[in-house]
N, C-alpha and C positions, 0 to 999 in steps of 0.2 A: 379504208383505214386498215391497218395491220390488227390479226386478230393474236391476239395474247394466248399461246398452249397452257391450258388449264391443268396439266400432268404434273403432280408435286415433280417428278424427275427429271422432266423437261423430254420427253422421248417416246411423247404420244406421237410422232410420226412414224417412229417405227414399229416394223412388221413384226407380231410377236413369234418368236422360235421356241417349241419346248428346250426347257433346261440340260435336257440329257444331250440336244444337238447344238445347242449353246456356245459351249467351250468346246476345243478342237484342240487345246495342250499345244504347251511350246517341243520345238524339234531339240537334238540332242547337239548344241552350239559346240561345244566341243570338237565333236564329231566334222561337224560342217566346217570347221576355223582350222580342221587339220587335216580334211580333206582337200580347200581350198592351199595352204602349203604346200601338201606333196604335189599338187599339178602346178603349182608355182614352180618349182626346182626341177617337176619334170620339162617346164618349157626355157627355163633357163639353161640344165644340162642339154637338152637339143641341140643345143650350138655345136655341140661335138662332135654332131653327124653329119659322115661326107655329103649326102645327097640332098641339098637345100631346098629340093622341092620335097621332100617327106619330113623335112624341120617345117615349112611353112605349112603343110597339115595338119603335122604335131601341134604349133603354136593354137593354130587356129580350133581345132580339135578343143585342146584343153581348157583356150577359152571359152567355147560353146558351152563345154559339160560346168564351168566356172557360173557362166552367168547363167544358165538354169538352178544351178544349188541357189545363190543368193534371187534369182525372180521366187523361186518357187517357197522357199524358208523365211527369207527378210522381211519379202514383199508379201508373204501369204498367199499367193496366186493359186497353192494345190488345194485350197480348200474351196475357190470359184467354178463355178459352173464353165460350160466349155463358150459359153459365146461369148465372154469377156477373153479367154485363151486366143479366141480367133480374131477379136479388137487387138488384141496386144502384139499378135506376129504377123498381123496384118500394116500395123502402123510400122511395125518393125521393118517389115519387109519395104513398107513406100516411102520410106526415111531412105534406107539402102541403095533401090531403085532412084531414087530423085537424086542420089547423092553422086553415083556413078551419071546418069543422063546428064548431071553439071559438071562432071569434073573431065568427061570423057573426049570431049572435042578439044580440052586442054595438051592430052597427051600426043596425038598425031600432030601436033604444029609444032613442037619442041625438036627438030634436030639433034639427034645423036651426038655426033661429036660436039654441039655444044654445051649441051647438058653436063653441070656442074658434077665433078666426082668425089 
């Protein structure tokens, strides 16, 4: 049978932390919501650069530094200990890996010239 938590607060499972390590304060959103802009419009003006292979870095680039500000501020993730880190770019990574090992025998069977332009 289900045992009923006796805790007026409901939160006797959890681990107690002293108060002073408690709170962690919110990040400065501002900051992060216009940081996340200017690497917006930097991947936007990219387009104006001749050499499409340092645009496709760029993009990529400012996406990475993008979804670190929101994993690390949104999601809270800078206040986690490192083996949740290593869960989280680990599944990252075999999302990525599983995504290319599917799509990659796709690519060599598709002819050139017929491939839509």
């Amino acid at each position: 049978m289900y045992k009923k938590n006796t805790d007026e607060n409901g939160l006797g499972h959890e681990v107690p932390v002293p108060k002073e390590m408690d709170y962690h304060g919110h990040p400065n959103y501002n900051m992060i919501y216009l940081t996340l802009i200017v690497l917006l419009g930097i991947s936007l003006l990219g387009d104006l650069m001749p050499a499409k292979s340092l645009l496709i870095a760029l993009v990529f680039g400012t996406a990475i530094i993008k979804a670190a500000l929101v994993i690390r501020n949104f999601m809270h993730l800078k206040y986690e200990n490192l083996f949740l880190w290593i869960i989280s770019i680990g599944a990252v990574l075999f999302i990525l890996l599983a995504f290319f090992w599917g799509m990659y025998p796709d690519f060599p069977l598709v002819k050139l010239e017929l491939a839509p332009k």
